[in-house]
MMTF fields as JSON, N, C-alpha, C and O atoms, coordinates in Angstrom:
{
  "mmtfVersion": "1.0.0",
  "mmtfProducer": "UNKNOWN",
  "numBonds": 315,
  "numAtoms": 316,
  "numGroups": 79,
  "numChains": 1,
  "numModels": 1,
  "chainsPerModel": [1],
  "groupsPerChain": [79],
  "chainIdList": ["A"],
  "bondAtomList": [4, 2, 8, 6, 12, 10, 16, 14, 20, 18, 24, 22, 28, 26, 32, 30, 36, 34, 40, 38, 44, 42, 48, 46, 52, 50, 56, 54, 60, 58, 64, 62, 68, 66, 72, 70, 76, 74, 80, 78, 84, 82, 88, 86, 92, 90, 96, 94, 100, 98, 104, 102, 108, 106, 112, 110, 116, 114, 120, 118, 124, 122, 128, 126, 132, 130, 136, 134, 140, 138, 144, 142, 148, 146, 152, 150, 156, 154, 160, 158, 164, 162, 168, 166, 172, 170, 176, 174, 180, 178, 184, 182, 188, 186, 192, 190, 196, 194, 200, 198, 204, 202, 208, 206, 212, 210, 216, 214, 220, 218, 224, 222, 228, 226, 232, 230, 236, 234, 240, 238, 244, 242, 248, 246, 252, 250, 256, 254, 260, 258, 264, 262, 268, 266, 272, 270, 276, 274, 280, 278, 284, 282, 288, 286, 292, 290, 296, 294, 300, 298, 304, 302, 308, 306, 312, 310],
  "bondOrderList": [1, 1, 1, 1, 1, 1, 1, 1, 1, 1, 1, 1, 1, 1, 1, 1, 1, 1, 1, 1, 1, 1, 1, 1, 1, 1, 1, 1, 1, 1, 1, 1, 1, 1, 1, 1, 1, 1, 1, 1, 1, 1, 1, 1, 1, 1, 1, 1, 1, 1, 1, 1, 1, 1, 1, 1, 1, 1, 1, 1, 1, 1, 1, 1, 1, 1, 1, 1, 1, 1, 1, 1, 1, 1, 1, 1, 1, 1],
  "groupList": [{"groupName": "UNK", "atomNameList": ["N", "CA", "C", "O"], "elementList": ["N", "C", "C", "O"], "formalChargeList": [0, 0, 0, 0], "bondAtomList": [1, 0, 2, 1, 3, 2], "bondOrderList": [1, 1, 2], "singleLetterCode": "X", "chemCompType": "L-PEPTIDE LINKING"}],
  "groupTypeList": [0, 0, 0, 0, 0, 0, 0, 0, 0, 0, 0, 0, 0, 0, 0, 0, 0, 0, 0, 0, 0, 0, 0, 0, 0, 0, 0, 0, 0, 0, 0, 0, 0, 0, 0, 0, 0, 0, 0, 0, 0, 0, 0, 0, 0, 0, 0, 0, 0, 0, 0, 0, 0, 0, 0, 0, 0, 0, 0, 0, 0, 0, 0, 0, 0, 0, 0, 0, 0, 0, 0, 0, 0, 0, 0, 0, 0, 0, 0],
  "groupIdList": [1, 2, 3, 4, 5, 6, 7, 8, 9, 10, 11, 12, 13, 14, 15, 16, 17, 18, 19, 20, 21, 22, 23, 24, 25, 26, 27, 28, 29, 30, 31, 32, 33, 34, 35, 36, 37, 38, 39, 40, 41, 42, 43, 44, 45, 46, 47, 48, 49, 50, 51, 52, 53, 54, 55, 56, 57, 58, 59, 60, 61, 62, 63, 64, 65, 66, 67, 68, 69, 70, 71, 72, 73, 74, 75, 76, 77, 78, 79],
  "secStructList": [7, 7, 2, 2, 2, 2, 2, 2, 2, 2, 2, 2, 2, 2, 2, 1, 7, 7, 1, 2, 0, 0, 0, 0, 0, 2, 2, 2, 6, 2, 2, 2, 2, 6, 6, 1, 1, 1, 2, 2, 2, 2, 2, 2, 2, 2, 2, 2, 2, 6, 1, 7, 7, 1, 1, 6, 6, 1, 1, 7, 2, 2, 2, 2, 2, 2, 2, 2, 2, 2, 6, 7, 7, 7, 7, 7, 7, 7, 7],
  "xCoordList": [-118.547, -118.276, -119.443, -120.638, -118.692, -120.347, -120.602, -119.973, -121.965, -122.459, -121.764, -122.264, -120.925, -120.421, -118.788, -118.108, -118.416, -117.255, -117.892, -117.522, -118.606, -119.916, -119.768, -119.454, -120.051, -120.514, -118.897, -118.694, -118.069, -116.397, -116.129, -115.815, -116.117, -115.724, -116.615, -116.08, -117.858, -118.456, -118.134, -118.06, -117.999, -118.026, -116.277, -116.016, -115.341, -113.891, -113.984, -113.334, -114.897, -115.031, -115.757, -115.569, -116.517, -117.504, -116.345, -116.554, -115.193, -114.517, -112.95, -112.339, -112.722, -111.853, -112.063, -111.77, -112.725, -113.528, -112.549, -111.333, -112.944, -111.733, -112.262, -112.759, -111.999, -112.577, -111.202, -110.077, -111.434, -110.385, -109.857, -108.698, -110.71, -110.829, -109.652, -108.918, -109.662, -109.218, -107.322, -106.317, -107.677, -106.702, -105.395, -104.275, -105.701, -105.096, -105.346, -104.286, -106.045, -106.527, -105.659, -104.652, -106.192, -105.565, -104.129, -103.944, -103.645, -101.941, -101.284, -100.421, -101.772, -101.064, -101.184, -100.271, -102.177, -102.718, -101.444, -100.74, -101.758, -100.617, -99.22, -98.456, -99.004, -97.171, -97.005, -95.994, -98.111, -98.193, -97.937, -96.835, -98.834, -98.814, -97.781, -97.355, -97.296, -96.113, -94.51, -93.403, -95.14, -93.843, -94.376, -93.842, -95.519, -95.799, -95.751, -95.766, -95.663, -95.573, -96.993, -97.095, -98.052, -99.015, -99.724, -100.059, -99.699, -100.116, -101.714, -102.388, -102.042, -103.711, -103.937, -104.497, -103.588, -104.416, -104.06, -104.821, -102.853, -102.491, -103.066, -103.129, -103.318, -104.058, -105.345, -105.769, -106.193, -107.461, -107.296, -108.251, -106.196, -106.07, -106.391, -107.042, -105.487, -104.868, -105.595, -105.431, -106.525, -107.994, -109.161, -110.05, -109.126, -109.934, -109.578, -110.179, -108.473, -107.606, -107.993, -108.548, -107.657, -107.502, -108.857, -108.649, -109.63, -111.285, -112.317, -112.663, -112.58, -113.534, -114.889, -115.374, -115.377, -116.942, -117.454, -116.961, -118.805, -118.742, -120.003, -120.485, -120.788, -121.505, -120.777, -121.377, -119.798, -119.108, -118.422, -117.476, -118.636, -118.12, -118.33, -117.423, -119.538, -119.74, -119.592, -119.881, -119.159, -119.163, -117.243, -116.26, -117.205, -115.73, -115.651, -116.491, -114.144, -113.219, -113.98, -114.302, -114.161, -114.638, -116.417, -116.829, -117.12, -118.124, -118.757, -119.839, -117.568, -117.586, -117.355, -118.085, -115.758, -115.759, -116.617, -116.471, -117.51, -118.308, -119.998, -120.638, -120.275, -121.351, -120.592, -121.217, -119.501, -118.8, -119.006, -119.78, -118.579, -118.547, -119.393, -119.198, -120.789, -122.441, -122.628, -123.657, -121.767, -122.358, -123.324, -123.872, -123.594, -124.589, -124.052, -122.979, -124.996, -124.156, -125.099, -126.214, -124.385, -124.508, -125.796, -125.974, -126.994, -127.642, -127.35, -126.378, -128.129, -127.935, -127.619, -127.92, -126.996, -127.109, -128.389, -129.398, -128.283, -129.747, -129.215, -128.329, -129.955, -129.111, -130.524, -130.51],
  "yCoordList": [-1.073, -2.294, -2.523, -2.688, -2.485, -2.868, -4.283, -4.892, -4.874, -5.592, -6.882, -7.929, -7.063, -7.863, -8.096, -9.097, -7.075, -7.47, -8.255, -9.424, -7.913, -8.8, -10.086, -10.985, -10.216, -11.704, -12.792, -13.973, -11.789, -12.387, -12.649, -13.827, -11.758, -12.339, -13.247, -13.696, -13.546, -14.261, -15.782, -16.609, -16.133, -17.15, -17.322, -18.46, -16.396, -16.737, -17.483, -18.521, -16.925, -17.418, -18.458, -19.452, -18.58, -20.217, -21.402, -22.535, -21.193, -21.561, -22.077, -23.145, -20.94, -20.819, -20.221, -19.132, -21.353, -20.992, -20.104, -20.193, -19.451, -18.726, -18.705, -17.78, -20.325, -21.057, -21.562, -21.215, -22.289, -22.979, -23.806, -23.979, -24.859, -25.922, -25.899, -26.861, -24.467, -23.967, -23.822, -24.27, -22.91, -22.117, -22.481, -21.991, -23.239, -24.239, -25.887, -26.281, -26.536, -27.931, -28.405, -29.103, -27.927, -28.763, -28.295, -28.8, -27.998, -27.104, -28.091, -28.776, -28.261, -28.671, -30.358, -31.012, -30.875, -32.06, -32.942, -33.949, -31.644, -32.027, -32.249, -33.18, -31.069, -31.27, -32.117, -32.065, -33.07, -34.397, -35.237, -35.719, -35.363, -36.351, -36.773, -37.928, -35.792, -35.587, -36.562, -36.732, -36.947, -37.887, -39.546, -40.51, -39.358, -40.816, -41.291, -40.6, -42.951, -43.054, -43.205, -43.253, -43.266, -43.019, -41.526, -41.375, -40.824, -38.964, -38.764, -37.935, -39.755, -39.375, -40.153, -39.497, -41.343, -41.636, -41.202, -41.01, -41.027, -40.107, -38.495, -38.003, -37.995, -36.623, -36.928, -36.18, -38.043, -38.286, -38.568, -38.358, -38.996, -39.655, -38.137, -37.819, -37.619, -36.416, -35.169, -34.354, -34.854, -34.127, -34.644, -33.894, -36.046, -36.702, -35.935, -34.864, -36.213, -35.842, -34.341, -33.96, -33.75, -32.616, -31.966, -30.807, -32.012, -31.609, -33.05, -33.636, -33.315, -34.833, -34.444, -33.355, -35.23, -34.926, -34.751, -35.386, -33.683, -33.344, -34.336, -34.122, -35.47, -35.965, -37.334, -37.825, -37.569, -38.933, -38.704, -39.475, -37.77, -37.403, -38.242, -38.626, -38.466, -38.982, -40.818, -41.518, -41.477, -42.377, -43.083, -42.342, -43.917, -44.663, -44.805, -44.683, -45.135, -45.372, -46.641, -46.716, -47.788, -49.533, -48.933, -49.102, -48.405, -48.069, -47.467, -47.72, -46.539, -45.619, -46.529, -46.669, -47.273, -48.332, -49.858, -50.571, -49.853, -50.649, -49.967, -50.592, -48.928, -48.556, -48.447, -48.877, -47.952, -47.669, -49.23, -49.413, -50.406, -51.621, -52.079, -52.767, -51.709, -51.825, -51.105, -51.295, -49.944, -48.656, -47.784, -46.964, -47.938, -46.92, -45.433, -44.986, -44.941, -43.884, -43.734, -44.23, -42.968, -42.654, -41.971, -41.025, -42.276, -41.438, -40.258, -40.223, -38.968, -37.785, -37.992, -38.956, -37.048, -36.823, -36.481, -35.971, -36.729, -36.543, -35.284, -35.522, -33.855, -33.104, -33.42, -33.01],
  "zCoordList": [-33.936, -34.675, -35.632, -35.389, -36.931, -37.968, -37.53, -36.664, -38.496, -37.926, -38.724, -38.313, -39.575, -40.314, -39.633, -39.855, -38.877, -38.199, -37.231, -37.124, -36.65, -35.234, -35.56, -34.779, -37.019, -37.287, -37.431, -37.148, -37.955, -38.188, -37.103, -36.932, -35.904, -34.73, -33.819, -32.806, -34.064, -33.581, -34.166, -33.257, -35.037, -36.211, -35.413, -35.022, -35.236, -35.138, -33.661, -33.539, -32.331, -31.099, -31.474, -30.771, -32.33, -32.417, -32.862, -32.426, -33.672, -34.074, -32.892, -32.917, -32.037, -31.216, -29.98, -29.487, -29.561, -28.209, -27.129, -27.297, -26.283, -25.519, -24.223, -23.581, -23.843, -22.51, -21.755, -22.115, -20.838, -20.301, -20.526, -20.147, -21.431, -21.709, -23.14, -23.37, -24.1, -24.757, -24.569, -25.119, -23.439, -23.273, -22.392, -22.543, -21.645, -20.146, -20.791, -21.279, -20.865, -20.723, -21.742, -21.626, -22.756, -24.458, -24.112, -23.005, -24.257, -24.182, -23.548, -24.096, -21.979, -21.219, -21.132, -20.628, -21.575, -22.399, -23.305, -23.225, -24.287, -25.709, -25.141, -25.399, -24.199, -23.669, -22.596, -21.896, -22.358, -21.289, -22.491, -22.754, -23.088, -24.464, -24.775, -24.741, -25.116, -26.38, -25.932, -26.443, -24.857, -24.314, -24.032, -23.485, -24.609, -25.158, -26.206, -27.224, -26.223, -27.977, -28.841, -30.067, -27.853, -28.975, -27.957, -26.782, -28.942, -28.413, -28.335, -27.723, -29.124, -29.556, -28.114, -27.235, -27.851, -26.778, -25.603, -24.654, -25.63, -24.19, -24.122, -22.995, -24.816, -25.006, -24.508, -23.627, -24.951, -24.483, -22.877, -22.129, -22.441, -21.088, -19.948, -18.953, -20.871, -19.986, -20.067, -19.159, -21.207, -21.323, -20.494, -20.091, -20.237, -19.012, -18.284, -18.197, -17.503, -16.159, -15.782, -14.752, -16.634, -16.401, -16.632, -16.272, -16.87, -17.034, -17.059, -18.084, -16.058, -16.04, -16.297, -15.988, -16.781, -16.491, -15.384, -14.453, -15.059, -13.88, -13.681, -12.569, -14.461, -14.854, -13.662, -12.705, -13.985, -13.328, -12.063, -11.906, -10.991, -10.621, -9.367, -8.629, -9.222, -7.888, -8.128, -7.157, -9.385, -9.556, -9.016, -9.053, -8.772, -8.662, -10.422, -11.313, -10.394, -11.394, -12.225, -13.411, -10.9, -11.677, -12.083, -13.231, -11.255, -11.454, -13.016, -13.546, -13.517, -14.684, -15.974, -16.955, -15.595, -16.254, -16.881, -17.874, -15.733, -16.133, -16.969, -17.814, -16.551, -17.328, -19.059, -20.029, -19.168, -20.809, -21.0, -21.94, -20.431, -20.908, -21.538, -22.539, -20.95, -21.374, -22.177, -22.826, -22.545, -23.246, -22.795, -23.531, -21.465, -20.494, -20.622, -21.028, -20.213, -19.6, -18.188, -18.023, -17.288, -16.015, -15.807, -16.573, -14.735, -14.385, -13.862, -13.108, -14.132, -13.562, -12.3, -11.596, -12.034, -10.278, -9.402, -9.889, -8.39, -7.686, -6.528, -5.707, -6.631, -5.667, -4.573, -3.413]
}
């Protein structure tokens, strides 16, 4: 592989990541969506759902909700 195809396909994966998040998440996201009447926010619902932060994990639902209220965000985890 020359080194300019290297860079096309690197630049194409920077572009079109070929993760899970990619490949599974968004897809199955959009065809949850797509049977609501507003799609943008149900896509966000359902990209939550389906990949959460692993950041909020140990937090409850009201807990999470209330740091966004403040505009916090969550302390790290403590292992």
């Amino acid at each position: 592989m020359s080194p300019v195809e290297f860079r096309r396909w690197r630049e194409y994966y920077r572009l079109f990541p070929f993760d899970d998040r990619h490949r599974y998440h968004r897809p199955a996201a959009l065809i949850a969506a797509s049977s609501r009447s507003n799609v943008q926010q149900g896509f966000a619902d359902f990209i939550e759902f389906l990949e959460p932060d692993p950041a909020l994990a140990h937090f409850s639902g009201s807990d999470v909700s209330i740091l966004r209220t403040f505009g916090l965000r969550p302390p790290p985890r403590k292992s």
